[in-house]
C-alpha positions in Angstrom: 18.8 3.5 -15.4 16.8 4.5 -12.7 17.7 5.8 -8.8 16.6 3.9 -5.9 17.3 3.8 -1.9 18.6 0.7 -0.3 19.5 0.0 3.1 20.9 -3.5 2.2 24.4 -4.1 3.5 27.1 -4.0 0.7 29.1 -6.7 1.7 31.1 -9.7 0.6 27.6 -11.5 -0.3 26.0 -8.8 -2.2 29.5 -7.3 -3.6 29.6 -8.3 -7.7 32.8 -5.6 -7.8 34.4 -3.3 -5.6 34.8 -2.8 -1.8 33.1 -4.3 0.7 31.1 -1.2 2.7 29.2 -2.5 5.6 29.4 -5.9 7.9 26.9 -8.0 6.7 24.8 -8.3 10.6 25.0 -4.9 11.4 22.5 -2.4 10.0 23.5 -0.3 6.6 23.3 2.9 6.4 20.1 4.3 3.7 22.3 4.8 0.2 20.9 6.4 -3.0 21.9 3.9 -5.1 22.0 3.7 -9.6 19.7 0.8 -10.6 21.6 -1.2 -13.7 19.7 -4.2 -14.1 17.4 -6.7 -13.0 17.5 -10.1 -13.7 13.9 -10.7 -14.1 13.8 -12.6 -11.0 14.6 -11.2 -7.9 17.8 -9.7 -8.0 18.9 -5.8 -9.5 22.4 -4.9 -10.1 23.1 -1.5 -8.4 25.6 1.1 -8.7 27.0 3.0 -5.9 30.1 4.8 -5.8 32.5 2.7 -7.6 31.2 -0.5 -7.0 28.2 -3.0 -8.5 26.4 -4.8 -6.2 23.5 -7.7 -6.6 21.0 -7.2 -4.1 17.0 -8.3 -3.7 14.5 -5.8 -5.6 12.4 -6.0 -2.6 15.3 -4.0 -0.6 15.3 -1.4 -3.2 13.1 1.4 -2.8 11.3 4.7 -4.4 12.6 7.1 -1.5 15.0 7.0 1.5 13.9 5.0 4.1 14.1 1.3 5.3 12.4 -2.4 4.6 8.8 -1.9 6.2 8.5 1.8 6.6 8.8 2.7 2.6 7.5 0.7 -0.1 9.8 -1.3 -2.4 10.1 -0.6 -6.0 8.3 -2.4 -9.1 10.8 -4.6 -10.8 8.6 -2.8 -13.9 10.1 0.0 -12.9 13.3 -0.9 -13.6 14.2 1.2 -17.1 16.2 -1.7 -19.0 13.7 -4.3 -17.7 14.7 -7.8 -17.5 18.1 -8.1 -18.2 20.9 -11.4 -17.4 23.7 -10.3 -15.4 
């Protein structure tokens, strides 16, 4: 598993399990989030706190920041590789 930022809204659309965090127009806050999988696509499965969310790679990044200012991860970066959910 790997460690990623993300400043993707965790709500009802993105929510696989557990609570819904953040409206889904307003801007998120920047979350250090666990990478689980990917589903060699376009979508990763992330951990944060107690919940799993399914959000775009694209909005998951190397370091804190947000879409456009830091540069998104490699889904090759992604330790368990492609994976289904």
């Amino acid at each position: 598993m790997m460690i990623a930022w993300t400043d993707m809204p965790l709500c009802r659309s993105t929510q696989v399990w557990g609570p819904v965090l953040d409206p889904p127009d307003k801007l998120a806050p920047i979350r250090k989030v666990r990478v689980l999988s990917w589903d060699g696509n376009k979508y990763a499965r992330v951990q944060f706190l107690d919940g799993i969310y399914e959000i775009k790679v694209g909005y998951l990044y190397s370091e804190p920041g947000r879409c456009g200012e830091v540069s998104p991860i490699k889904p090759s970066d992604i330790d368990s590789g492609p994976s289904r959910h």
